[in-house]
C-alpha positions as CSV (number, residue, x, y, z in Angstrom):
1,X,45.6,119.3,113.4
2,X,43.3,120.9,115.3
3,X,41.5,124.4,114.7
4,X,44.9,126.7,115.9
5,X,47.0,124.2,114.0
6,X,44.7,124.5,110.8
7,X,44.9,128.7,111.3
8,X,48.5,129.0,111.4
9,X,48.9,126.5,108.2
10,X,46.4,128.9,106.3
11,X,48.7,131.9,107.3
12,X,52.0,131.1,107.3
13,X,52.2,129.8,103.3
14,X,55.7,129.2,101.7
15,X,55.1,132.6,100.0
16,X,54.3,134.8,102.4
17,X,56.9,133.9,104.7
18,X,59.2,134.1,101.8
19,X,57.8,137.7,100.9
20,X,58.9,139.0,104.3
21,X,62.3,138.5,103.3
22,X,64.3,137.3,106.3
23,X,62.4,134.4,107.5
24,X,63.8,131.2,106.7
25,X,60.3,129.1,105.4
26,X,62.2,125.5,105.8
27,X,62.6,126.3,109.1
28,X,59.0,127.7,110.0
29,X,57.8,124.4,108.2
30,X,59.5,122.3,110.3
31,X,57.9,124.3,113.1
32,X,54.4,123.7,112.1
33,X,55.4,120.4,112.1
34,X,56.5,119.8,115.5
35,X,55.1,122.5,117.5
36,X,52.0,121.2,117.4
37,X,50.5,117.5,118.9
38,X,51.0,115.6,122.1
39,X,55.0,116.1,122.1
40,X,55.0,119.4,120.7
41,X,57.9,121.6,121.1
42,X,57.3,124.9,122.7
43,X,60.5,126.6,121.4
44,X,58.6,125.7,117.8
45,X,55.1,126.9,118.7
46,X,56.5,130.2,119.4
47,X,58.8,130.5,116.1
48,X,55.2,129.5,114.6
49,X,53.5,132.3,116.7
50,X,56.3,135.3,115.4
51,X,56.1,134.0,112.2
52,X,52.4,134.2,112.1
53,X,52.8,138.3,113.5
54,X,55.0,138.7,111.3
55,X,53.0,137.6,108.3
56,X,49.7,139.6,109.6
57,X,51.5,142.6,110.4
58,X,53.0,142.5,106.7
59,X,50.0,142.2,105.3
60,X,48.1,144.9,107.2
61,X,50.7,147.2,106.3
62,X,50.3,146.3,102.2
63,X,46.7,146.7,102.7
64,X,47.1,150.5,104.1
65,X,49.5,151.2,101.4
66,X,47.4,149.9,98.9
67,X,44.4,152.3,100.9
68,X,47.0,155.4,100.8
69,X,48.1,155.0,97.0
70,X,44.3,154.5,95.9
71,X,43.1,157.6,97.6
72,X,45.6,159.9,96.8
73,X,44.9,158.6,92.6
């Protein structure tokens, strides 16, 4: 895998696609699998690019809450 490859397997982990809560983490596995390489898929690249947004945004959000609850302590 190459450097975009290696970024997306560091974010999208089996638990935090399972702590969003309605992403399905067999199926965004299967899509790091084939949506990357010489016959990559582009229908899996982009279910590996949501899942990805999805993942950042979720954590952003925690870390703001986190922020929020530790100022107002």
């Amino acid at each position: 895998g190459g450097p975009l490859h290696l970024m997306f397997r560091r974010i999208l982990t089996e638990e935090s696609v399972r702590e969003l809560g309605f992403v399905y983490w067999p199926f965004v596995q299967d899509a790091l699998e084939r949506g990357f390489g010489e016959a990559a898929d582009g229908a899996c690249f982009r279910t590996v690019v949501y899942a990805a947004s999805w993942v950042t945004i979720s954590d952003r959000f925690k870390k703001a809450q986190e922020q929020l609850r530790a100022e107002e302590a």
